[in-house]
VEXDREN-714329 format. One record per residue (C-alpha): x, y, z. Coordinates in nm, 3 decimals. Layout:
N
NODE        X        Y        Z
NODE        X        Y        Z
...
% end
This chain:
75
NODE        X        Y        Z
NODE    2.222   -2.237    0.179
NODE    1.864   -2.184    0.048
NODE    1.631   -2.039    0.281
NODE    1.266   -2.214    0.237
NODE    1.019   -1.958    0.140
NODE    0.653   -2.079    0.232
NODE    0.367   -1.859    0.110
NODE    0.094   -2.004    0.306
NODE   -0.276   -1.890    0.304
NODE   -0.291   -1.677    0.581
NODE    0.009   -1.478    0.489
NODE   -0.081   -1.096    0.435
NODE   -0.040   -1.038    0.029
NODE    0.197   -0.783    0.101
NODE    0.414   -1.055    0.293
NODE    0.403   -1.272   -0.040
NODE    0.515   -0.980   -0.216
NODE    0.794   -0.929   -0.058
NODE    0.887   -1.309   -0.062
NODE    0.863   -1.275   -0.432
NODE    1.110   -0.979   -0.420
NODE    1.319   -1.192   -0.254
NODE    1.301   -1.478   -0.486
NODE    1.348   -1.280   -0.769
NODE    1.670   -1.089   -0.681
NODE    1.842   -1.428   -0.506
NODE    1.755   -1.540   -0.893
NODE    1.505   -1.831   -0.806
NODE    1.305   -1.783   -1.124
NODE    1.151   -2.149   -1.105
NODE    0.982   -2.079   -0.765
NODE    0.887   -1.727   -0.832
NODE    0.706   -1.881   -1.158
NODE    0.549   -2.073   -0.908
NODE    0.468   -1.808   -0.660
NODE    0.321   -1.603   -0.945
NODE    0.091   -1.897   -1.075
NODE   -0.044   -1.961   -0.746
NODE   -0.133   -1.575   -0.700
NODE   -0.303   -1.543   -1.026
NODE   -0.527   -1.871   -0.944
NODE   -0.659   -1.680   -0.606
NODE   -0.691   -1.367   -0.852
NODE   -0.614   -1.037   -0.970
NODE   -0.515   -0.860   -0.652
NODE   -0.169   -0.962   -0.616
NODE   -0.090   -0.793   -1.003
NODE   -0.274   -0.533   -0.880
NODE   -0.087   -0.442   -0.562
NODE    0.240   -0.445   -0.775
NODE    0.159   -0.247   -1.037
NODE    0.000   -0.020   -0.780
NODE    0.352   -0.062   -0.551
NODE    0.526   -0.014   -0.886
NODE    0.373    0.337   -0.924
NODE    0.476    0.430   -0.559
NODE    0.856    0.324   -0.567
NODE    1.088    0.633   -0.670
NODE    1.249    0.595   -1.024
NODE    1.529    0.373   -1.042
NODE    1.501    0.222   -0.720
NODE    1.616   -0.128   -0.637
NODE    1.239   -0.200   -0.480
NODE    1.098   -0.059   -0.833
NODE    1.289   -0.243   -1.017
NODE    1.256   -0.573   -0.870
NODE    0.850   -0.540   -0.905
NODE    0.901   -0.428   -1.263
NODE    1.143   -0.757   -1.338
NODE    0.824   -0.948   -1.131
NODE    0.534   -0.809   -1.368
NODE    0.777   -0.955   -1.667
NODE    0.833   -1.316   -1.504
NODE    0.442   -1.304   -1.510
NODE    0.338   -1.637   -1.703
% end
């Protein structure tokens, strides 16, 4: 069963960041392609809150990781 992940517009960024943890570790790479091109289009502070979440995770965490892998899906 696929759970359906809305992003809507009111959703706090870091809310849409987490739903695009989500999609990337349950291996939904079409939708977080999606996710990701929708964020760019409103602009750059959706990058810029992972990279900056990025920096705050502890080395070799799962959490780090998975916004690493996200930075690379970026189109």
């Amino acid at each position: 069963m696929v759970a359906k992940l809305d992003t809507p517009l009111n959703t706090l960024m870091l809310g849409r960041i987490h739903v695009a943890m989500l999609l990337q570790a349950s291996g939904h790479r079409t939708a977080l392609r999606s996710l990701l091109r929708a964020e760019q289009e409103r602009g750059p502070a959706f990058l810029c809150l992972i990279n900056a979440l990025t920096v705050l995770c502890s080395w070799g965490s799962d959490q780090k990781q998975l916004l690493a892998a996200m930075l690379l899906a970026v189109p």
